[in-house]
C-alpha positions as a LaTeX table, in Angstrom:
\begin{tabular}{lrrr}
\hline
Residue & $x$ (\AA) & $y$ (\AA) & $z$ (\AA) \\
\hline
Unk1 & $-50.82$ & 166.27 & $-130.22$ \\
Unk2 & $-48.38$ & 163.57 & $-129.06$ \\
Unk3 & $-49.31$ & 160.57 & $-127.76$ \\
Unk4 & $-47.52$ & 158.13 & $-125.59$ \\
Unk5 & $-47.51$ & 154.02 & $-126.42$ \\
Unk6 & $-48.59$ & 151.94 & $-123.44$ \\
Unk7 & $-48.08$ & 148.52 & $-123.18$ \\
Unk8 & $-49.34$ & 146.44 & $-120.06$ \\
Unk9 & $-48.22$ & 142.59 & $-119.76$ \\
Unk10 & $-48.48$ & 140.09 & $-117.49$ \\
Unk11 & $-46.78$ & 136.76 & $-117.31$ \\
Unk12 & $-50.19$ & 135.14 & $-119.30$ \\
Unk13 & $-50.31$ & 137.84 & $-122.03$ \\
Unk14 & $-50.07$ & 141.53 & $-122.95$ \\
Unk15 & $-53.52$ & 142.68 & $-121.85$ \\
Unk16 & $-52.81$ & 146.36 & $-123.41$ \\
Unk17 & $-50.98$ & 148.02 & $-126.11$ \\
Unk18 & $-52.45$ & 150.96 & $-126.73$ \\
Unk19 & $-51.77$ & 154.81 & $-128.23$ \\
Unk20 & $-53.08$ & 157.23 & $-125.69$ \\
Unk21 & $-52.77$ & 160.84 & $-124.34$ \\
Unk22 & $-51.99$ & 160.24 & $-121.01$ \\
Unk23 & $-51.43$ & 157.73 & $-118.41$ \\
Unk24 & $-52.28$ & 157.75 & $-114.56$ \\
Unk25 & $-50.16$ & 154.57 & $-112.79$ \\
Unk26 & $-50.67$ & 153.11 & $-109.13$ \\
Unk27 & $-47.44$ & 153.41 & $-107.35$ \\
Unk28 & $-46.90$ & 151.98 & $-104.03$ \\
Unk29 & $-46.46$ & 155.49 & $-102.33$ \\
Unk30 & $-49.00$ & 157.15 & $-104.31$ \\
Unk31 & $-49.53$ & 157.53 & $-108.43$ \\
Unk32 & $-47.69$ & 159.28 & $-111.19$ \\
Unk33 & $-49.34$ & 160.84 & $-114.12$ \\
Unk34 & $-47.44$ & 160.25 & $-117.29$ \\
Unk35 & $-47.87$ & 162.92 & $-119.97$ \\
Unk36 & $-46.00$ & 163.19 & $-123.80$ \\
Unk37 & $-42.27$ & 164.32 & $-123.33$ \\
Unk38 & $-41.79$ & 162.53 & $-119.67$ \\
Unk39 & $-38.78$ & 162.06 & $-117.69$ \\
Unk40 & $-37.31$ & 158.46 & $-117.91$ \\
Unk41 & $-38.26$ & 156.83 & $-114.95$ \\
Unk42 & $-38.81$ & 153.17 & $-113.61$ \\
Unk43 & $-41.14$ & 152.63 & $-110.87$ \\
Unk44 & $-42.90$ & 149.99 & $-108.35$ \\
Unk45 & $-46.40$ & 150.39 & $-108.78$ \\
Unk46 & $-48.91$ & 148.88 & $-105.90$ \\
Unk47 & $-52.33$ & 147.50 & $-106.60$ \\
Unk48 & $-54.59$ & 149.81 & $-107.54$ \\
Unk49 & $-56.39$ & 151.84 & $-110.51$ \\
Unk50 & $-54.41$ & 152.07 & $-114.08$ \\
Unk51 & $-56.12$ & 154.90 & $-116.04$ \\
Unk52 & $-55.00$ & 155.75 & $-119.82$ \\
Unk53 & $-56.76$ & 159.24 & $-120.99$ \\
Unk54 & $-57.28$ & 159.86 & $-124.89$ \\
Unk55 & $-59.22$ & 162.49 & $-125.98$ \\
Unk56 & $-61.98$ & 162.49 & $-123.32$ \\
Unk57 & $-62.16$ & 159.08 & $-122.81$ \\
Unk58 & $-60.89$ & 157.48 & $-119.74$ \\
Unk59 & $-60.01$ & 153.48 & $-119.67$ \\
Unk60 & $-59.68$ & 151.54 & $-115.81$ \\
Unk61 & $-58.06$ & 148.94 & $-115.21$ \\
Unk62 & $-56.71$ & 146.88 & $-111.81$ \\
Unk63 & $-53.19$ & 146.40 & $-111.87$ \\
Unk64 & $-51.73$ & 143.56 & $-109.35$ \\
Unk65 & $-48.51$ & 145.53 & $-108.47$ \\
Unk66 & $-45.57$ & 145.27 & $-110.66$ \\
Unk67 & $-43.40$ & 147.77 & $-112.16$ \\
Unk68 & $-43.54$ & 150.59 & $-114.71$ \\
Unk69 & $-40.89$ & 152.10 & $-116.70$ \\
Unk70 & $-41.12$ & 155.21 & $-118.55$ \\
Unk71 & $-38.41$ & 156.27 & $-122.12$ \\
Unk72 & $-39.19$ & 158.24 & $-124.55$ \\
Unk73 & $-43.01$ & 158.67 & $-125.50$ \\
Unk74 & $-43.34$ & 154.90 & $-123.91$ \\
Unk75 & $-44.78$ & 153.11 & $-120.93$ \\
Unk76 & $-44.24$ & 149.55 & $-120.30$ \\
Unk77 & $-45.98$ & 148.15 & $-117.57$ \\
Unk78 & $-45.27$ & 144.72 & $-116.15$ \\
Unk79 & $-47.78$ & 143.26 & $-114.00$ \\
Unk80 & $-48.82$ & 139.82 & $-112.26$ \\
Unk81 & $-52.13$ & 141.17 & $-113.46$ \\
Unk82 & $-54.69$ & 143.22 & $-114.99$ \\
Unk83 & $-57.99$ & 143.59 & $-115.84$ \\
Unk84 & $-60.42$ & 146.18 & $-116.95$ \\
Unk85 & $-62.49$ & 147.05 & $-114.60$ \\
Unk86 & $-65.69$ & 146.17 & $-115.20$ \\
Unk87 & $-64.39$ & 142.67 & $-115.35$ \\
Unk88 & $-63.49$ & 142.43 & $-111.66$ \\
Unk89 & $-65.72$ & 140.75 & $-109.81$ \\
Unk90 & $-66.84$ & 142.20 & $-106.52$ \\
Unk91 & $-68.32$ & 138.89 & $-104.54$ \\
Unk92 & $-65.07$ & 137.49 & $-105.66$ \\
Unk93 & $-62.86$ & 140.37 & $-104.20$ \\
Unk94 & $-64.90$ & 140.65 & $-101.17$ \\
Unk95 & $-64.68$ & 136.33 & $-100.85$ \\
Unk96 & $-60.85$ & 137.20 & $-101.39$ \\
Unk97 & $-60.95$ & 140.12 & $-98.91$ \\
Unk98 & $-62.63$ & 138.06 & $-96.13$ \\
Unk99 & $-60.21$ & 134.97 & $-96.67$ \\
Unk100 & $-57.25$ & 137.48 & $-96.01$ \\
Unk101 & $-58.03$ & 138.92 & $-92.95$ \\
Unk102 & $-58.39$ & 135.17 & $-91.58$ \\
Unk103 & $-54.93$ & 134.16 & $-92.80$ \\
Unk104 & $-52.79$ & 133.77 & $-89.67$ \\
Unk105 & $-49.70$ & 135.65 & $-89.41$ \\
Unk106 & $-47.45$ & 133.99 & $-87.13$ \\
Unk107 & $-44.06$ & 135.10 & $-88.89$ \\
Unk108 & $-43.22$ & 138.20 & $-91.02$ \\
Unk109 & $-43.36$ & 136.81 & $-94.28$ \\
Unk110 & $-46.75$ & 135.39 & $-93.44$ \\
Unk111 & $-47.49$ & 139.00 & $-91.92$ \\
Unk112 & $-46.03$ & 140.52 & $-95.61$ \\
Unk113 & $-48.20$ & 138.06 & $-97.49$ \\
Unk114 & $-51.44$ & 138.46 & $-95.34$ \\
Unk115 & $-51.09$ & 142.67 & $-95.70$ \\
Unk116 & $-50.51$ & 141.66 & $-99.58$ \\
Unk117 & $-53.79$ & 140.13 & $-100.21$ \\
Unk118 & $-55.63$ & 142.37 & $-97.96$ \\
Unk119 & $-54.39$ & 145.23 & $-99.83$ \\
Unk120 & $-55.17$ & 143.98 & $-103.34$ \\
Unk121 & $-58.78$ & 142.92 & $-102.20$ \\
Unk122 & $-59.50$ & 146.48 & $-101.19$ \\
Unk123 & $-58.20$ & 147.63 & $-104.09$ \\
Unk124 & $-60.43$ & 145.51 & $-106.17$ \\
Unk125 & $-63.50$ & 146.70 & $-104.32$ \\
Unk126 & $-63.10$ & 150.14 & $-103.75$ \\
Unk127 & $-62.60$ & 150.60 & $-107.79$ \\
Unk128 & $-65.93$ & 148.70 & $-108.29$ \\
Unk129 & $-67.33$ & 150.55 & $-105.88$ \\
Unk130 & $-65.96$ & 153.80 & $-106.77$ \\
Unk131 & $-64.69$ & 155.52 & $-103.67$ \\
\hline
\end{tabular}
């Protein structure tokens, strides 16, 4: 069976390269599943869950936003960052989570980057958590 070649970097370090089946990516209006044989594409992912599928093993990991683009058999993945999940840490995310939603917001941008980290704590937790 074909596999397709994921690679997932961040401005540290590439924190995946990786031979796999399948790939399941966060996008910010929903996810994509990427299969052997998929149309080029190039997309903006949101935070969320980054599965890769081989065999019937599934791998997690939290991906900070970013973008993903999609030729040939590979997926490149460029990310502020990302870690497997049973790495995150949940105090931490929930720390981060309650921090957020006291950030004033006085002006869009600090609206934009209020909604930002708000978003990416929940993100954090509800993969820990599993919901």
């Amino acid at each position: 069976m074909a596999q397709i070649n994921i690679v997932v970097v961040t401005p540290e370090t590439t924190t995946l390269e990786a031979e796999v089946d399948g790939v399941i990516v966060p996008l910010i209006d929903g996810s994509a599943g990427i299969l052997p044989g998929h149309s080029p594409m190039i997309g903006r992912l949101g935070p969320g869950e980054l599965r890769t599928n081989t065999g019937s093993t599934t791998d997690r990991y939290y991906v900070d936003g970013g973008f993903v683009q999609v030729d040939g058999n590979k997926v490149s993945v460029l990310t502020g960052r990302s870690v497997p999940v049973g790495e995150i840490d949940l105090a931490a995310a929930k720390t981060a989570l309650a921090e957020a939603e006291k950030l004033e917001a006085g002006n869009t941008e600090l609206i934009a980057i209020k909604n930002k980290s708000i978003e990416q704590a929940r993100a954090q937790i509800r993969m820990v958590e599993g919901s």
